[in-house]
LOVOGU-424385 format. One line per 10 residues: number of its first residue (from 1); their letters; for each residue x negated, y, z of N, C-alpha, C. Coordinates in steps of 0.1 Angstrom, whole numbers, m for minus. Each point is the difference from the previous one (the first is absolute). Layout:
N
NUM> A> X:Y:Z:X:Y:Z:X:Y:Z; ...
// end
This chain:
321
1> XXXXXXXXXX> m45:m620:338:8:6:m11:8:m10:m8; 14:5:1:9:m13:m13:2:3:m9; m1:m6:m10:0:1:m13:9:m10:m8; 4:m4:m11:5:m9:m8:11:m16:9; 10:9:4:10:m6:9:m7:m10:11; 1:13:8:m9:m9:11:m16:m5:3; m4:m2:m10:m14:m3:m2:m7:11:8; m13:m8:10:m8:13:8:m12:m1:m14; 0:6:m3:m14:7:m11:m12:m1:10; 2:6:12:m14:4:4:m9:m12:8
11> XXXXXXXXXX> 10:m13:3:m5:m15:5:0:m7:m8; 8:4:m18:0:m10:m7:m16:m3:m6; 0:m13:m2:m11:m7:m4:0:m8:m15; 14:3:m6:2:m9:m14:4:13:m7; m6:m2:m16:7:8:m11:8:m7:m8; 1:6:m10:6:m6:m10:m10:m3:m12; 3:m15:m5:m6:m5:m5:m6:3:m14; 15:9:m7:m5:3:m11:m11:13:m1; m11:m3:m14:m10:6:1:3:18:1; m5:4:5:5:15:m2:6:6:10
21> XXXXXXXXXX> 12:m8:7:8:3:10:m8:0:13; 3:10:5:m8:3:18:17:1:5; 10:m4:m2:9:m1:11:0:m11:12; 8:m3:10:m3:m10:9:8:m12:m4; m8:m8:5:10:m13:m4:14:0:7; 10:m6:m5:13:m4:m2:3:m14:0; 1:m6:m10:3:m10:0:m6:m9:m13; m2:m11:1:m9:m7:m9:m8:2:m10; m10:9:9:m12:5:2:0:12:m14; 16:7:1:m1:13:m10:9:7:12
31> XXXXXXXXXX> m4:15:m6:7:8:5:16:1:2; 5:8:6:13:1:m4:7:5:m13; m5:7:m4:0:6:m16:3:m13:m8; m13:m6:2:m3:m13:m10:8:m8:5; 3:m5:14:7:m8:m2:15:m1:m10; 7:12:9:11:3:m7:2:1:m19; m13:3:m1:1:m5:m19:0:m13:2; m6:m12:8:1:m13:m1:16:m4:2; 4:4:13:12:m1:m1:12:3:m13; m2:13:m5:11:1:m12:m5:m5:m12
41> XXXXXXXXXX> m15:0:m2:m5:m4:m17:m5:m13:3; 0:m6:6:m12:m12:5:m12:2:m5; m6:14:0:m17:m1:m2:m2:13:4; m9:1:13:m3:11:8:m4:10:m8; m5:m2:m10:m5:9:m10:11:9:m15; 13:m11:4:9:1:m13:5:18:2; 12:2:m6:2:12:m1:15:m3:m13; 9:13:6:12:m4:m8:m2:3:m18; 6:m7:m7:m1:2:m17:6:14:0; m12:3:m12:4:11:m5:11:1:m8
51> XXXXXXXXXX> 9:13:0:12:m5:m10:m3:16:m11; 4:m6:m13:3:10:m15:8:12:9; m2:10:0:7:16:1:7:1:m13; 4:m8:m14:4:2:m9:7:m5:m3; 12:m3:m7:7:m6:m6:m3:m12:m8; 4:m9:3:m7:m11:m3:4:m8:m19; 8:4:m5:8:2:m11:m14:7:m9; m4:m9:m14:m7:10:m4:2:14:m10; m11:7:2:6:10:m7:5:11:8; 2:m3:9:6:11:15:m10:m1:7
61> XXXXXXXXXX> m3:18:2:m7:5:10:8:7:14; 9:m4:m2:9:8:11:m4:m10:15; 5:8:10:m4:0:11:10:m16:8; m11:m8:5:8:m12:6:9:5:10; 13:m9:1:11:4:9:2:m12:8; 6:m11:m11:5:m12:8:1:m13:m11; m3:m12:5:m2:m12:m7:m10:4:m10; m7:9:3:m14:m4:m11:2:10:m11; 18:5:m1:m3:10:m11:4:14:6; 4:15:m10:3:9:3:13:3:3
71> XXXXXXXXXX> 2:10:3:18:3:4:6:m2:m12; m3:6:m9:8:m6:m17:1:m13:m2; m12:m6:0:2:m18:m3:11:m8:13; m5:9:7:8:m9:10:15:4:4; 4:12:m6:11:0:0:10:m6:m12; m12:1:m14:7:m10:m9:1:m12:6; m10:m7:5:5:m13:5:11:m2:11; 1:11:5:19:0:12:8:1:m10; 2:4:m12:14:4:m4:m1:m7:m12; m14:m5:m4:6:m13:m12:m8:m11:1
81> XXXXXXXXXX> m7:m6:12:m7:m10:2:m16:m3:m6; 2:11:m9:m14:3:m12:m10:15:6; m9:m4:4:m7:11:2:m6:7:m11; 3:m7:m14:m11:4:m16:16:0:m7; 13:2:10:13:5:m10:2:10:m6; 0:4:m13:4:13:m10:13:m1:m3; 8:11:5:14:2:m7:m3:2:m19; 10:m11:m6:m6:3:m12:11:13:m6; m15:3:m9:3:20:m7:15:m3:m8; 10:9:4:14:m2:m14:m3:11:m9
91> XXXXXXXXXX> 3:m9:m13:m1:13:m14:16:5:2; m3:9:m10:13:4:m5:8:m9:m8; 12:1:1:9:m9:m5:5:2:m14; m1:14:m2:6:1:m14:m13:m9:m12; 6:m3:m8:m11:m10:m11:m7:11:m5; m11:m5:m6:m13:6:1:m9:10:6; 6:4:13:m5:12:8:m7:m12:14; m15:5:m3:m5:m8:11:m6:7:12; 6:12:4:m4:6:11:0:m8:12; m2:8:9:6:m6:14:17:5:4
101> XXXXXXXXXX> 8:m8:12:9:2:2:3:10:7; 5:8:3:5:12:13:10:m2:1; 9:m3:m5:20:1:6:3:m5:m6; 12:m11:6:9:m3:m10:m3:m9:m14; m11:m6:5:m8:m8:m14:m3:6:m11; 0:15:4:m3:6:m11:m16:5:8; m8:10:m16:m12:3:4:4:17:1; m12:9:9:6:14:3:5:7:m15; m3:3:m15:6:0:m10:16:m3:2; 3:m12:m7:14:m6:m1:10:4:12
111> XXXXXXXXXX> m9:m1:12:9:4:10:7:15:m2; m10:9:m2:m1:13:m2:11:3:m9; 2:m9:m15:11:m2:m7:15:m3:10; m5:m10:5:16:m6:8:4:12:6; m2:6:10:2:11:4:2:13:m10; 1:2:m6:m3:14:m10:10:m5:m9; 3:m12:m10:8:m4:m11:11:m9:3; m3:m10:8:5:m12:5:m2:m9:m2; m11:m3:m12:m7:m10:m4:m10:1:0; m11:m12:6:m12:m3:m2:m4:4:m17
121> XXXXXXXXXX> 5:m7:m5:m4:m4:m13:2:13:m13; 6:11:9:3:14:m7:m13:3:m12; 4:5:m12:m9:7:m9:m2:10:0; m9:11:8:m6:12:m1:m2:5:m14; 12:9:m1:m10:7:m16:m12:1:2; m9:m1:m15:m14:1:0:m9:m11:7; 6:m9:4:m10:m12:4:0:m4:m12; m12:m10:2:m1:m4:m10:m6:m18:4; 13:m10:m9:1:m13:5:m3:m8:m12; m7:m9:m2:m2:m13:m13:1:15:m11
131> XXXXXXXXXX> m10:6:m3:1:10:m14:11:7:2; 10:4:9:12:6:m3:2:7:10; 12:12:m4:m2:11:12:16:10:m3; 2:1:9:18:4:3:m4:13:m7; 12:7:m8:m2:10:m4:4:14:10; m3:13:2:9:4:10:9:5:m8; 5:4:m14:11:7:m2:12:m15:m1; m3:m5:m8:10:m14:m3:3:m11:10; m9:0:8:m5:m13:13:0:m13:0; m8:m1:m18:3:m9:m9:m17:m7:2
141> XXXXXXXXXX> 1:m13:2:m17:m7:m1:m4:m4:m15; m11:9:2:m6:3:m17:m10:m9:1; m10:m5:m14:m10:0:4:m8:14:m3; m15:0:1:m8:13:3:m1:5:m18; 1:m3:m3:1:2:m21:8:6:m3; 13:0:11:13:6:m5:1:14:7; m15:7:7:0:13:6:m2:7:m2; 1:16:m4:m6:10:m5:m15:6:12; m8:1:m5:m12:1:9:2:18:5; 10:6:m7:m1:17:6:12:m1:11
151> XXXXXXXXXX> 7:m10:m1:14:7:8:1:m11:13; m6:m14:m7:1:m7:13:14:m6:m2; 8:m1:m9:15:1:m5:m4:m11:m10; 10:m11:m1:2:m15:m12:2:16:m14; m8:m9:m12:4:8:m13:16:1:0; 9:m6:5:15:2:m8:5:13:12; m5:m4:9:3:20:11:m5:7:m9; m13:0:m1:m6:11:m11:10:5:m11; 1:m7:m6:7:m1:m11:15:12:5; 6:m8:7:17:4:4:m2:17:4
161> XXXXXXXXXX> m11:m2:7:m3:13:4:2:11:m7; m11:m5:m8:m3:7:m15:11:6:m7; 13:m8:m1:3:1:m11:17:9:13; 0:m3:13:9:9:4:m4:15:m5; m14:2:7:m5:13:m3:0:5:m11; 1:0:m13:1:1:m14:12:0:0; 11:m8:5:11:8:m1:8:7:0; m5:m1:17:8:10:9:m7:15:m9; m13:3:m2:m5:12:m5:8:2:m16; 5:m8:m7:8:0:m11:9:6:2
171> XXXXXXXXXX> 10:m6:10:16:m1:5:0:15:5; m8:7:6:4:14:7:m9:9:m12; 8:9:m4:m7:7:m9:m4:15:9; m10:7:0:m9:13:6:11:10:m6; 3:12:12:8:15:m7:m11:6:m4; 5:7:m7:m8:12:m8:m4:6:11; m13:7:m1:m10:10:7:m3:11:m6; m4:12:7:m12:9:m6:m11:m1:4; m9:5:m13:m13:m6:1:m6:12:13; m10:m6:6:m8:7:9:m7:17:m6
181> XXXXXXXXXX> m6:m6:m10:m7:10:m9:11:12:m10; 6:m9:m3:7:8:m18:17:1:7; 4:m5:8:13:2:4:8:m7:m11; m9:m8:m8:12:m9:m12:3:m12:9; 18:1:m10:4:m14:9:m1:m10:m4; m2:m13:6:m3:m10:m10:2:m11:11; m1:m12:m6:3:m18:10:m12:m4:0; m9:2:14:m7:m7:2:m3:m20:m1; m9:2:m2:m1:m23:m2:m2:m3:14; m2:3:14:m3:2:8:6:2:10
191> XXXXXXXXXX> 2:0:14:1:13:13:m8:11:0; m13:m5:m3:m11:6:1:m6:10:m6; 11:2:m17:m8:7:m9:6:11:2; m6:9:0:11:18:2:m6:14:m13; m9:m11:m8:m7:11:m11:8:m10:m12; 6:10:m10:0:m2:m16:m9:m7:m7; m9:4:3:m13:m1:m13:m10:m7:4; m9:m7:m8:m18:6:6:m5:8:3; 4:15:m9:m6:14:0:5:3:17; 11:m2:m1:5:9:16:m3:m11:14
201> XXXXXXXXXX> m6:m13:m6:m4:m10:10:m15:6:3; m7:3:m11:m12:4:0:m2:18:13; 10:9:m9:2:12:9:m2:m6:16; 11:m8:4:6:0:14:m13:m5:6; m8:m7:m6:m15:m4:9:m8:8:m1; m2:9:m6:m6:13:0:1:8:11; 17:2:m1:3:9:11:m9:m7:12; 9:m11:2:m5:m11:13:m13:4:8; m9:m1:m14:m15:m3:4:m7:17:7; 7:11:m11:3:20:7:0:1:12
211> XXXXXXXXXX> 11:m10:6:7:0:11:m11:m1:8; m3:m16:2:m8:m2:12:m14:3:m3; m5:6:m10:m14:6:5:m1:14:m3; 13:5:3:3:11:8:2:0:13; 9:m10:5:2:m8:14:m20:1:9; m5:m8:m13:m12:m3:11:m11:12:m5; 3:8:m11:m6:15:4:2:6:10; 10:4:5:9:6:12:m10:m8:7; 2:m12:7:m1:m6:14:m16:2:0; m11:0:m8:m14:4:m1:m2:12:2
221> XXXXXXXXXX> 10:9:m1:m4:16:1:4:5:15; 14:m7:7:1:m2:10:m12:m4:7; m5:m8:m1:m10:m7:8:m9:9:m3; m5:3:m12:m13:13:2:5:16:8; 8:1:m2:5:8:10:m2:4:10; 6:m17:8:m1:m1:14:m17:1:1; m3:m8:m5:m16:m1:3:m6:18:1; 5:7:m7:m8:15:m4:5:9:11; 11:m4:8:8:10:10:5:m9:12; m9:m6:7:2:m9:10:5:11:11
231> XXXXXXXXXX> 3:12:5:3:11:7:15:m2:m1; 5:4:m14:18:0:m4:4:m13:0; m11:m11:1:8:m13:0:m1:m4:14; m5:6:12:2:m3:14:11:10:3; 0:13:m5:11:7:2:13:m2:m3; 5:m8:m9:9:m8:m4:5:m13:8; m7:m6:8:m3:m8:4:9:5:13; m10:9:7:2:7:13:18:2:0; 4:8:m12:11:7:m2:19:m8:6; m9:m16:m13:7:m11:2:3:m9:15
241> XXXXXXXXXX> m12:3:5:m1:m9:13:12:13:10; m5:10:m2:5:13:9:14:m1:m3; 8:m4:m10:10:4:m6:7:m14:8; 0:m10:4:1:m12:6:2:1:11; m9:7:7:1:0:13:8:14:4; 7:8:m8:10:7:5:m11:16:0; m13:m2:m2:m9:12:7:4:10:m11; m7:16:2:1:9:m5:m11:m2:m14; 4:7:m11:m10:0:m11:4:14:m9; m18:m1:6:m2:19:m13:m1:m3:m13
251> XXXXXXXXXX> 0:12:m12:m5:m5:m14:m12:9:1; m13:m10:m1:m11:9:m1:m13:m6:m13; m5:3:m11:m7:m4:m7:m17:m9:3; m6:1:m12:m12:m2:3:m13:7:4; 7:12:m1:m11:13:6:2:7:8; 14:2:9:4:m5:11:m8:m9:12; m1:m14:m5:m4:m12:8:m15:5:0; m8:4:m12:m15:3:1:m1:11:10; 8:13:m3:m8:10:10:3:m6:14; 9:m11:5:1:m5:11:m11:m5:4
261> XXXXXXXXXX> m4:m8:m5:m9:m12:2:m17:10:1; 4:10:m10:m13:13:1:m4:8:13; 13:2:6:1:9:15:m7:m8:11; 1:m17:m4:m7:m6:13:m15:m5:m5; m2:7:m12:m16:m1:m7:m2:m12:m5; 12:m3:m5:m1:m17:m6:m7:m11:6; 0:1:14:m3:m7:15:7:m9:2; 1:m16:7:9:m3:8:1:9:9; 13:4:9:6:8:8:m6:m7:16; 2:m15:1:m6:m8:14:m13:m2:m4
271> XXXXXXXXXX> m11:m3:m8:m15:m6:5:m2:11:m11; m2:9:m9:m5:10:m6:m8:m6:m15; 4:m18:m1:0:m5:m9:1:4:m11; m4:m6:m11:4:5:m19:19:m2:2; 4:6:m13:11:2:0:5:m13:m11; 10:m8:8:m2:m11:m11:19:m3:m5; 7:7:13:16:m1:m1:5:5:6; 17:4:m4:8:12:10:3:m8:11; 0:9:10:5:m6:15:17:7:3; 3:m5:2:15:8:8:m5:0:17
281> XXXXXXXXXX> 4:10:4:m8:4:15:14:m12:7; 9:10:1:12:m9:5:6:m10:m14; m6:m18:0:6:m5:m6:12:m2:m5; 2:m2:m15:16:m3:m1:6:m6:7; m6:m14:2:8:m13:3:3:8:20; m3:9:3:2:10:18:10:10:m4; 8:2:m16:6:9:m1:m5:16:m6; m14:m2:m3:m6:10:m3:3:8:m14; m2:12:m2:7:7:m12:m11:m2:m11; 1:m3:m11:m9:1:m10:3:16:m10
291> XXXXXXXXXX> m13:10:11:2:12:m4:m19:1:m1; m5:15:m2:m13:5:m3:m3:1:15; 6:1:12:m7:3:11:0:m9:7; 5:m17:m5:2:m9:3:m14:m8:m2; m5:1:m11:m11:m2:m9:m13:m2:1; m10:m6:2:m13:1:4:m10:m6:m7; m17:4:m3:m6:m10:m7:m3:m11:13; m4:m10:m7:m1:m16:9:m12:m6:m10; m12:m7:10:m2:m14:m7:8:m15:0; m3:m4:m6:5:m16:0:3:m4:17
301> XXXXXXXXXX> m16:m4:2:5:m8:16:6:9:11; m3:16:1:12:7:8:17:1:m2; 0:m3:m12:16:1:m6:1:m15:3; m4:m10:m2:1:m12:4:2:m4:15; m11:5:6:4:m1:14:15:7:9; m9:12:m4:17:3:3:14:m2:m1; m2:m2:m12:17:m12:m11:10:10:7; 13:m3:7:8:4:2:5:2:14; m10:6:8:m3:2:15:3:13:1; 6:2:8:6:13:6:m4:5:13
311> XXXXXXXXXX> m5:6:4:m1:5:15:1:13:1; 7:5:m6:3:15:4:m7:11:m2; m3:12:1:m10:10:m1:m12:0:6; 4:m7:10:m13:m7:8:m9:m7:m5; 7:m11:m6:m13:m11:m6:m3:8:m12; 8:11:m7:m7:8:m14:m11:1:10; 1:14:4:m16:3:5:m11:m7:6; m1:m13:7:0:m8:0:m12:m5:m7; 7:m5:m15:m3:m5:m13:m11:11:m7; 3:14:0:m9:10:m4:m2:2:6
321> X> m5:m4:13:m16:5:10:m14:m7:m5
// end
């Protein structure tokens, strides 16, 4: 049997020297293994150096690439000889703004200006620079003492303001009116005023006050109403929907609708259920007439289910089997 280039194993008579090794001898008196580490390490035993998997730069754990450091170090070192090279940070250029740069030596701010004003250096009303701050009505740089705290306005806008409005209300004098209440004519101080007096200022909020809780008597009596006669308020209902869709519509009351609802024993008409709402046999929304022989008592989940399903005289009986 041959084994280890050439070597017969099974006549061989020599090992290899080192302790441990059962291969055959080779050559000065180690195996072939061994020798060949003698040959590239000069010591049968050596073994190639271990090398860092890291970046050799400290501080970086990034993965080794080439010359010892990472793809980043070593690409700084192609393009500026320095593997530990920092492009240095640019501030902004305008004086006292120390951001960083984004365009144009300006910082994103100023830039923002250049584009929008045409100057970097533009004064935004309402900034506020070294105690002082552009006015918006004048677009005058105040300091903050010279502001009215309600308007946001320098005191001398306040002021001009002021004193247009007082004029202008001088300069146009109000026509005569009649009063709301008394029909006397008289010059309101105002747009606003339309009563003579106190007395007849007094009247008109009286009325006012008549008004709407009479308004919200009504709309409470409505509502108890509805609540007391839930029958005329589905019939009205019905009437409206029927009237929409083009269908036929009877005039028939509330005792009307009861002896209807009486003839089928106040039953649902399909499961023999309590009686809980009107059904239309043939639904509106199918064209169905909203008449008394149209009419049926229903519970909730049969008038539900059914909804607006049509099948003909067929599915009626059907439905009441």
């Amino acid at each position: 049997m041959a084994d280890w280039i050439g070597v017969d194993v099974a006549n061989a008579t020599r090992f290899c020297s080192i302790d441990g090794c059962e291969r055959p001898h080779n050559a000065h008196g180690w195996c072939l293994v061994h020798y060949k580490r003698f040959r590239k390490y000069g010591d049968p035993l050596g073994s190639a150096p271990t090398r860092d998997v890291l970046c050799s730069i400290d501080g970086c754990g990034r993965e080794r690439r080439a010359r010892g450091w990472c793809a980043m170090h070593y690409q700084r070192w192609q393009d500026h000889g320095d593997p530990l090279y920092a492009a240095p940070v640019r501030s902004c250029t305008v004086e006292g703004c120390v951001s960083r740069n984004f365009g144009r030596g300006w910082c994103s701010m100023h830039y923002a200006r250049w584009k929008r004003y045409g100057s970097a250096t533009f004064r935004v009303a309402g900034e506020v620079v070294d105690g002082c701050r552009v006015c918006p009505g004048c677009k005058v740089d105040k300091p903050l003492d010279g502001y009215s705290a309600s308007t946001g306005r320098c005191k001398a806008c306040v002021a001009d303001q002021r004193r247009v409005s007082r004029l202008s209300l001088e300069s146009v004098p109000l026509p005569e009116i009649h009063c709301i209440m008394c029909s006397t004519r008289f010059v309101p101080r105002s747009t606003k005023g339309n009563c003579c007096s106190e007395s007849c200022s007094r009247a008109r909020k009286s009325q006012i006050d008549r008004y709407y809780s009479r308004v919200d008597g009504n709309k409470q009596s409505k509502q108890r109403w509805q609540a007391e006669n839930p029958e005329s308020r589905v019939n009205t209902a019905a009437r409206r929907r029927a009237r929409k869709v083009g269908s036929q519509v009877a005039s028939f009351g509330k005792a009307e609708i009861a002896a209807r609802m009486a003839y089928f024993g106040n039953r649902c008409w399909m499961c023999r259920g309590p009686f809980e709402c009107i059904d239309h046999v043939k639904p509106l929304a199918q064209g169905g007439p909203h008449i008394l022989a149209n009419l049926r008592p229903a519970c909730s989940y049969c008038n539900g289910s059914k909804s607006s399903k049509w099948e003909g005289v067929k599915g009626v009986i059907a439905l009441a089997a």
